[in-house]
C-alpha positions as CSV (number, residue, x, y, z in Angstrom):
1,X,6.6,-31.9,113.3
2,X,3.7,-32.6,115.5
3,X,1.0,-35.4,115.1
4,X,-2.5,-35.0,115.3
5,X,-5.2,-37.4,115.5
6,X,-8.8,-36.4,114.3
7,X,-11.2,-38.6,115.5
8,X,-14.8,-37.4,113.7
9,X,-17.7,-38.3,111.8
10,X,-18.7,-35.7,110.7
11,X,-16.7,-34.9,107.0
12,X,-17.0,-31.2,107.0
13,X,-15.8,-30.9,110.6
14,X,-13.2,-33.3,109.6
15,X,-12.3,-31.1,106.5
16,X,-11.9,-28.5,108.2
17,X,-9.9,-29.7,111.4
18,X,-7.4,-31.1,108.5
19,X,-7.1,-27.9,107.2
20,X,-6.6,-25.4,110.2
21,X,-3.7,-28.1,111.4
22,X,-1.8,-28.6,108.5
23,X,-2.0,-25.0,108.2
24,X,-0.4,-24.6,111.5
25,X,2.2,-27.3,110.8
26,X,0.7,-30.3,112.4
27,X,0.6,-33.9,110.5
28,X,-3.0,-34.9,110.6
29,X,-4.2,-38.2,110.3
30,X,-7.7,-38.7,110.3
31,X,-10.3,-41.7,111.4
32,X,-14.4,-41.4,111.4
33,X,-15.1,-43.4,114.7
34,X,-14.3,-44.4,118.3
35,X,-13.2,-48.3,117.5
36,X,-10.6,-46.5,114.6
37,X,-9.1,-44.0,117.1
38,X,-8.3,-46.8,119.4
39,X,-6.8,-49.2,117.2
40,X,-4.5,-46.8,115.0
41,X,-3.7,-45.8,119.0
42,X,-2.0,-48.7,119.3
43,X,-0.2,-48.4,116.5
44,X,1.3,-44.6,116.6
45,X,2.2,-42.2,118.8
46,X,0.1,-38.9,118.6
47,X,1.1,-35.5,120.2
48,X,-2.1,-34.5,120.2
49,X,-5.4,-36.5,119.7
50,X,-8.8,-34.6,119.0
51,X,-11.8,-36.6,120.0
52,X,-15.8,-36.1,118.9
53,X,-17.8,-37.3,121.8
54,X,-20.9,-38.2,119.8
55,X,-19.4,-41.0,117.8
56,X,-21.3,-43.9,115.5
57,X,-20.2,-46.9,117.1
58,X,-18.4,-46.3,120.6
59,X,-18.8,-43.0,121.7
60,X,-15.2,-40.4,122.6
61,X,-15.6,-41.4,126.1
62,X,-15.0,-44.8,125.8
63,X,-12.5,-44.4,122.8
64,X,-10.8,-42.3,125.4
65,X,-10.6,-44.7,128.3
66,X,-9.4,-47.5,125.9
67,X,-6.8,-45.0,124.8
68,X,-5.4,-44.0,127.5
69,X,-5.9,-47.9,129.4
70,X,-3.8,-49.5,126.5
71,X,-0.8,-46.6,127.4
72,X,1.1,-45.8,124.3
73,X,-0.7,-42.3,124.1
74,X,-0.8,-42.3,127.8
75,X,1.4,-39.0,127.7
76,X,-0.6,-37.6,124.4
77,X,-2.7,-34.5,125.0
78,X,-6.3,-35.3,124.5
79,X,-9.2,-32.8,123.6
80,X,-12.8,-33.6,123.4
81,X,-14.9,-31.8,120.9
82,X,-18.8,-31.5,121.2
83,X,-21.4,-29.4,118.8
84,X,-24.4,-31.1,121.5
85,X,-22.6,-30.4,125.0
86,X,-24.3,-31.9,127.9
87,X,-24.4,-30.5,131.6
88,X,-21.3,-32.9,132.7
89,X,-19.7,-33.5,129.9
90,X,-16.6,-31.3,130.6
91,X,-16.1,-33.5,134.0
92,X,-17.2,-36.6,132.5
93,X,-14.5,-36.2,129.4
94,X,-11.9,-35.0,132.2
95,X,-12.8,-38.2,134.3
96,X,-11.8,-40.2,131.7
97,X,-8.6,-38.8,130.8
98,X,-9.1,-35.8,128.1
99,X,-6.8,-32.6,129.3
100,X,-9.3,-30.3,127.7
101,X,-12.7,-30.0,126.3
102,X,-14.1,-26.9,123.3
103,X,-17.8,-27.3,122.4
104,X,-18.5,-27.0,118.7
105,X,-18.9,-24.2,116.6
106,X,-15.1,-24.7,114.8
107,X,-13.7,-21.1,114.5
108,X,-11.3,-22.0,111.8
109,X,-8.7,-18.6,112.8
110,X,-8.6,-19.3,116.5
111,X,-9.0,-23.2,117.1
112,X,-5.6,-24.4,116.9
113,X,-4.3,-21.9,119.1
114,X,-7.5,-22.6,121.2
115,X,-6.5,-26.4,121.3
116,X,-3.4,-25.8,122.2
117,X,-3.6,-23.1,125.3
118,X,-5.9,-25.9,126.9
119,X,-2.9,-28.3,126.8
120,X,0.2,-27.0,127.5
């Protein structure tokens, strides 16, 4: 089965990004900030990791870069998710190692298949 990281604040976002994975067989686990992602980074291996750029303490960006610096999820597929996308933010979130980037509204039937089309 394949492991997903969910790394956002926001708890109905969250909700439902738990929800439209499990449904599609993925095991989700599921931290609210930048500094959480990293360290549970360095503990597990994640297929796929799906990161909120606008974060509460460091931002996806950086959570990113320390990610994929400390190399256990070097070879993990990385998406970054924004509901506020700026003009370079799809280059910027490339630049520091995500393999994909979906701005925000969450379309609960499509997103997992969405996700996944951007990474394989």
């Amino acid at each position: 089965m394949k492991k997903v990281l969910i790394v956002e604040d926001d708890n109905s976002n969250r909700y439902l990004l738990k929800l439209v994975f499990e449904k599609a067989g993925y095991t989700v686990t599921e931290v609210i900030n930048g500094e959480g992602a990293v360290e549970l980074a360095l503990e597990e291996v994640f297929d796929l990791i799906l990161v909120d750029l606008k974060l509460p303490d460091i931002d996806g960006f950086e959570a990113v870069k320390r990610i994929r610096k400390q190399g256990k999820n070097k070879d993990s597929k990385i998406v970054a998710t924004t509901a506020f996308a700026a003009r370079y933010d799809s280059k910027r979130a490339k630049k520091v190692g995500c393999d994909g980037f979906i701005e925000k509204l969450i379309d609960p039937i499509n997103f997992v298949s969405k996700v996944e089309s951007l990474v394989s």
